[in-house]
C-alpha positions in Angstrom: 32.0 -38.3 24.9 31.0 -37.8 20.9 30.4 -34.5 19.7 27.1 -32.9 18.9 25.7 -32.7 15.3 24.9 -28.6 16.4 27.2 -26.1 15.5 27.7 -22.9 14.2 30.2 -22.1 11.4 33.0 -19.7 11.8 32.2 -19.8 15.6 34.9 -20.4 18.4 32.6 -23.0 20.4 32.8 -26.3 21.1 29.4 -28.4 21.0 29.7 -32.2 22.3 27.9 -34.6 24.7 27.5 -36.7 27.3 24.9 -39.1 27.3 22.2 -36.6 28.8 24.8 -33.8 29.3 25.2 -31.3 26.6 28.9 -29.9 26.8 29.8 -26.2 25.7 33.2 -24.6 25.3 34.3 -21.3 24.4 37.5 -21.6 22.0 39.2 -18.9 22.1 42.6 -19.5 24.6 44.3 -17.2 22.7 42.0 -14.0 23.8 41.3 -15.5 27.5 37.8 -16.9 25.7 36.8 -12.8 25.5 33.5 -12.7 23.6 33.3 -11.2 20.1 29.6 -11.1 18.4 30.6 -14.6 16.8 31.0 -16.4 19.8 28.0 -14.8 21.4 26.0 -15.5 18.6 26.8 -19.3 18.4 26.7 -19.5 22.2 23.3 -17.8 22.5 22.3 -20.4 19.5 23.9 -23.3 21.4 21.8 -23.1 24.6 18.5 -22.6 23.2 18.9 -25.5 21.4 19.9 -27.5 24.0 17.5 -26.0 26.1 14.9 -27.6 23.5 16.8 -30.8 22.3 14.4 -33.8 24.3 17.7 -35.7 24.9 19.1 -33.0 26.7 18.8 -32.7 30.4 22.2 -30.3 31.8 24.1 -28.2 30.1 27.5 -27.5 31.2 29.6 -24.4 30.2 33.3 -23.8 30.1 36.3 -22.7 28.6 39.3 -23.8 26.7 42.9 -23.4 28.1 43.9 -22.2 31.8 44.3 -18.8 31.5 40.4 -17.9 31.5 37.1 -19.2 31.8 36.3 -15.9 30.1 37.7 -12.2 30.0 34.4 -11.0 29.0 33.4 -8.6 25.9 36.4 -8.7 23.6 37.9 -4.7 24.1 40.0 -4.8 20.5 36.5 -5.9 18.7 35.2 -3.4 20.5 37.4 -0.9 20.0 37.6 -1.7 16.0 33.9 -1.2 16.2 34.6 2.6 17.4 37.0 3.5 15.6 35.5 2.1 12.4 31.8 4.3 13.2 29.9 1.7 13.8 27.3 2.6 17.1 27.1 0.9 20.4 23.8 -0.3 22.0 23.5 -0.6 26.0 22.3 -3.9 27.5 18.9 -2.9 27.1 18.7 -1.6 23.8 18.9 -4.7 22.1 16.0 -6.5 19.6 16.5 -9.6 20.9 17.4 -10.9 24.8 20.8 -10.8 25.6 23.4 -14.0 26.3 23.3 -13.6 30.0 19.4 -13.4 29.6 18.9 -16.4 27.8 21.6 -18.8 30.2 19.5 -17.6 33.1 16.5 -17.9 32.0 17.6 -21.8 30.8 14.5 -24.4 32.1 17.2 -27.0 32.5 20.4 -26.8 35.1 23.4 -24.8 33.6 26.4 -26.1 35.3 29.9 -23.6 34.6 33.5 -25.3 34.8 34.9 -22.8 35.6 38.6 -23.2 34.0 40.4 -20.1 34.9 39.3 -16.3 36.2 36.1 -15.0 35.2 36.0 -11.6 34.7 33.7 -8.9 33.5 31.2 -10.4 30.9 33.2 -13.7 32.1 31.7 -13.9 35.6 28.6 -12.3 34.5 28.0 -15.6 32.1 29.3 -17.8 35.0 26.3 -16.0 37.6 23.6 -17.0 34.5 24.7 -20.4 35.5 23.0 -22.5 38.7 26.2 -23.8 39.8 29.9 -22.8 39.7 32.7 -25.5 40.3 36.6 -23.3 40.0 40.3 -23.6 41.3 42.4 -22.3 43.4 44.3 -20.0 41.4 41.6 -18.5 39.5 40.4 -15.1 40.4 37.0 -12.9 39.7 35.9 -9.3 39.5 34.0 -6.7 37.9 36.4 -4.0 36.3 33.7 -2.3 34.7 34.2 0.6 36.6 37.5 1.3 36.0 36.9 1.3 32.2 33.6 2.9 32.1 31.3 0.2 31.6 28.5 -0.2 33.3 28.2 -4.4 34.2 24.4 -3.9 33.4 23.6 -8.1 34.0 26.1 -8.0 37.2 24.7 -5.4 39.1 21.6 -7.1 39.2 22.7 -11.2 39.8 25.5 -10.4 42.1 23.9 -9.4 45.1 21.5 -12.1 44.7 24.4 -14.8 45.0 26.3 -12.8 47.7 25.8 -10.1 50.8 24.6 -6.9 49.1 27.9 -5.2 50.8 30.1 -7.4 49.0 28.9 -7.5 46.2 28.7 -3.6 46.1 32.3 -3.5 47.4 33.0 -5.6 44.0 31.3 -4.0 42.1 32.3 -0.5 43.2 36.0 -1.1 43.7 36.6 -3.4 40.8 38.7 -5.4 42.2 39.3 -9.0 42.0 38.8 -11.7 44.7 40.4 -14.9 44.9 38.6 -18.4 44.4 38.8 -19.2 48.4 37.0 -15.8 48.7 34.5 -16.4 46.4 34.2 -19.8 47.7 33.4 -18.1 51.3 31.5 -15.4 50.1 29.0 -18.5 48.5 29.7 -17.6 44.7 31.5 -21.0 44.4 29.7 -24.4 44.8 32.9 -26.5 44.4 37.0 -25.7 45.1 38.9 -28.3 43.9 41.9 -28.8 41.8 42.9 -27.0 38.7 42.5 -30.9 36.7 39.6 -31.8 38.7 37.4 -28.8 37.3 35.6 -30.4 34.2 35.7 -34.0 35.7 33.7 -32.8 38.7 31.6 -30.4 37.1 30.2 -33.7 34.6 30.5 -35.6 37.4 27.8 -33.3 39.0 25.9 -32.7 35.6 25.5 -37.0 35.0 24.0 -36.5 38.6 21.5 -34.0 37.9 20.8 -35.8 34.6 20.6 -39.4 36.2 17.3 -37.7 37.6 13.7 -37.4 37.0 14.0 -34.5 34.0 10.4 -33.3 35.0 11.2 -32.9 38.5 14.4 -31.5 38.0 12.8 -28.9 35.5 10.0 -28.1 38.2 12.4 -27.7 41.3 14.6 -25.0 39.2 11.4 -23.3 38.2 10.0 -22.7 41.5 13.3 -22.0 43.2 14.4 -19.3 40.8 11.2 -18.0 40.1 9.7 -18.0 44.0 12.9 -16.2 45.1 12.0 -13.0 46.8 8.7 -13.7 46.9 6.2 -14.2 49.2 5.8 -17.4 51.2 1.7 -17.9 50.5 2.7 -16.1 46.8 5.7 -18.3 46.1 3.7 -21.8 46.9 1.2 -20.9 44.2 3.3 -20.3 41.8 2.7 -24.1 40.6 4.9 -23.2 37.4 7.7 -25.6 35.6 6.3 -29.0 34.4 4.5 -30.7 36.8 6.0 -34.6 37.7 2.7 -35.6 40.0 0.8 -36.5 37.0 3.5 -37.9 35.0 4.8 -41.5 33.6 8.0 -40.4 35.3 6.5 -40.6 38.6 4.6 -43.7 38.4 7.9 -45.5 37.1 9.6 -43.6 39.6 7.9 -45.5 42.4 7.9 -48.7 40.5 11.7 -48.6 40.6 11.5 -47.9 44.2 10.0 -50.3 45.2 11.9 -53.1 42.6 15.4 -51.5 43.7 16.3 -51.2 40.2 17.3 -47.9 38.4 14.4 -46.1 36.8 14.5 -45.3 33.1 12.8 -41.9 32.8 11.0 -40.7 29.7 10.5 -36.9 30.2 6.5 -37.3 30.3 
């Protein structure tokens, strides 16, 4: 594993890679990995540049220690921010798209090793992700309600990964549910052990990323994007980049056929 060239001074992320697999880890242990306007600057940064980097194909998201994937908004910057005047804009009334907005609207796979609970803004980052790989031991909620917040990005993505009773009991509640829950409930791709988290999760991103890029691109497209819609209207969507036509597909075959491992070029 080296580490990238991309970072972002003063920020409490970690940028490396994998070969193919671009590795991102929020630094902050000390705070449960809670978000401050830094660190969801430099994150925001991070994965639009990997979503654009050519020698990028999956991201993968997690966090440092074992206390937390991530806690969410950090409360004390928050509350500094209060006390100190300074106003507060809702979800929506932001210039420019928000974190959770730009992970899910990410062309290439987002994998989240999920190191510890994920909470709040935590588990709201974690749903902008494709796939979720946790522990036993970890645990994950909305407690928005009980602090008068509003889980603007949660509301909408959890009852698309979940039953809509579930997730409004979540949601209304704000209680926590275990990993095995979550697990049953479908929010979880992967239980395994606490060690095992990051190991599996790259183990699952050099997968993805062994793949044609174009076809992997396309398939995430039209699944996300045709979700909800319309059989006839959800086949003619014909969006993502399209492999058929590509030098990817023609050496995909030749490969095949030659029972040797393609080598894929993106084109």
């Amino acid at each position: 594993m080296s580490t990238a060239s991309f970072s972002a001074e003063g920020s409490e992320l970690r940028i490396a890679s994998d070969g193919h697999v671009r590795i991102l880890t929020l630094d902050r242990p000390q705070a449960r990995n809670a978000l401050t306007r830094t660190l969801i600057r430099a994150l925001a940064d991070a994965l639009v540049d990997a979503d654009q980097a050519e020698d990028v194909r999956v991201v993968v998201v997690s966090g440092a220690g074992e206390r937390a994937f991530c806690a969410g908004l950090d409360l004390k910057e928050m509350r500094a921010q209060i006390e100190a005047g300074s106003g507060f804009k809702s979800p929506m009334g932001e210039v420019d798209r928000s974190l959770y907005e730009i992970a899910a609207e990410m062309k290439k796979p987002v994998v989240a090793a999920l190191n510890g609970s994920a909470v709040a803004g935590g588990l709201e980052l974690a749903l902008a992700c494709d796939l979720r790989i946790s522990h036993p031991g970890a645990v994950f909620g909305f407690p928005e309600a009980t602090i008068g917040m509003g889980a603007h990005f949660g509301s909408v993505m959890l009852p698309r990964h979940i039953p809509m009773c579930f997730a409004l009991e979540m949601l209304y509640t704000g209680d926590y549910i275990s990993a095995e829950r979550a697990q049953q409930l479908g929010l979880l791709n992967r239980l395994v052990a606490r060690d095992q988290v990051m190991p599996v999760s790259l183990e699952i991103a050099r997968r993805i990323a062994s793949n044609a890029p174009l076809s992997v691109r396309r398939m995430k497209a039209m699944a996300i994007k045709g979700h909800g819609v319309p059989l006839a209207a959800a086949l003619r969507l014909d969006i993502g980049p399209s492999p058929y036509l590509s030098e990817d597909r023609q050496e995909g075959i030749r490969a095949w056929i030659g029972k040797r491992a393609p080598v894929w070029r993106g084109r």
